[in-house]
C-alpha distance (Angstrom), angle and dihedral (degrees) to the residues before:
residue distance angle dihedral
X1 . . .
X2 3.64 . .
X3 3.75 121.7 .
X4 3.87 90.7 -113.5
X5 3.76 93.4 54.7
X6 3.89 118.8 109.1
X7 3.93 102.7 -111.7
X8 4.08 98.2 173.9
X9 3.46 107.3 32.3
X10 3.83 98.1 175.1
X11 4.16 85.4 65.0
X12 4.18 94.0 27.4
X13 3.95 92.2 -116.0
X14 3.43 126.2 165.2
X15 3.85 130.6 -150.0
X16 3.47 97.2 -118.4
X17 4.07 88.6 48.4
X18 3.97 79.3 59.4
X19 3.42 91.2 45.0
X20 3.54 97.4 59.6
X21 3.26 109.0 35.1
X22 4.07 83.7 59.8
X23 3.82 92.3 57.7
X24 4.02 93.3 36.4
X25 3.66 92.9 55.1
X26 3.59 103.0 21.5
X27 3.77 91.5 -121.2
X28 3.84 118.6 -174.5
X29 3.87 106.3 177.4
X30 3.82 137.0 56.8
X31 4.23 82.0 -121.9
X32 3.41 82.4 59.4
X33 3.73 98.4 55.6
X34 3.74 89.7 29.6
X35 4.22 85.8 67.3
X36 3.61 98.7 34.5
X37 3.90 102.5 44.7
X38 3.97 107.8 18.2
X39 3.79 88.6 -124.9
X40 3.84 118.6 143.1
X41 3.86 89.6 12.1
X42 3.77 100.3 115.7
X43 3.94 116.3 37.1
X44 3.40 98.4 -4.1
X45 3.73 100.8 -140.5
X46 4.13 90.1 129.1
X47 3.60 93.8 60.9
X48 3.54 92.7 105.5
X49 3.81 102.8 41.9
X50 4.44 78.1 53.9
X51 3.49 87.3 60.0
X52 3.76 97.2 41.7
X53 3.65 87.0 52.8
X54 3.99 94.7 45.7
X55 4.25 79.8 53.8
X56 3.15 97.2 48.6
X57 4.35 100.6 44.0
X58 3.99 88.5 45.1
X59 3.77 96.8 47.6
């Protein structure tokens, strides 16, 4: 997934949005993200792609 591409689309949140709120605010959980970037707060159906990105900006 690019950067660019819509990863919540209930909330209209990208992956790079994700991305850098995670390294901004050295975020660790999905909760986390959930509060700071709206994603994964309606449906739920990107809660795996937030974790996936979480793995992937920690290492």
């Amino acid at each position: 997934m690019e950067r660019d591409e819509t990863l919540c689309h209930c909330m209209d949140v990208t992956k790079g949005e994700v991305e850098d709120a995670i390294k901004e605010k050295n975020l660790t959980t999905v909760e986390q993200v959930q509060e700071e970037t709206e994603a994964g707060t309606g449906c739920g159906a990107c809660i795996e792609d937030i974790e996936d990105v979480l793995k992937e900006v920690s290492g």
